[in-house]
C-alpha angles and dihedrals in degrees: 000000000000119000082249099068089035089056088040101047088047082062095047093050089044088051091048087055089045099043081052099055101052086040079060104037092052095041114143087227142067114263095249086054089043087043081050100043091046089049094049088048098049086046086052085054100049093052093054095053093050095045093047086051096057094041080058102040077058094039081058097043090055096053097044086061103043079059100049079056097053085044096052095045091053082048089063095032088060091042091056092048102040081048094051091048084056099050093040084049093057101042092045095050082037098058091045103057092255117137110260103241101178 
């Protein structure tokens, strides 16, 4: 980060506290209600993170499992056709006289 967005990133933080303070200073509440209001905020927030975290830690669970099944299934797909070359193969050396080196 260049000297420029550090300086400029310090003034952006300044203008936020200080945004804050007058946001303060001119509510339209006491500060108790204010105090109130904020912590009921943050708790709503809280809530929503924590509720958006689990909806994801299921979101992920579904689709890990949705991908062990597709794995699975191309598992038993390969199985089958790996299975069916074998057996091809053998018919096929078997037929012709070959030895039979499986």
């Amino acid at each position: 980060m260049s000297d420029r967005d550090s300086n400029s990133f310090v003034w952006f933080l300044a203008g936020l506290g200080v945004g804050a303070v007058v946001g303060t200073l001119y509510a339209p509440r006491p500060g108790n209600e204010t105090r109130e209001v904020l912590r009921s905020r943050a708790e709503e927030g809280k809530d929503y993170v924590r509720d958006r975290a689990r909806e994801a830690r299921e979101q992920a669970s579904e689709l890990i499992e949705r991908g062990r099944d597709v794995v699975g299934r191309q598992k038993e797909q390969f199985r089958a056709a790996y299975e069916a070359g074998r057996q091809a193969y053998q018919e096929a050396t078997t037929e012709s006289g070959a030895p039979k080196n499986l």
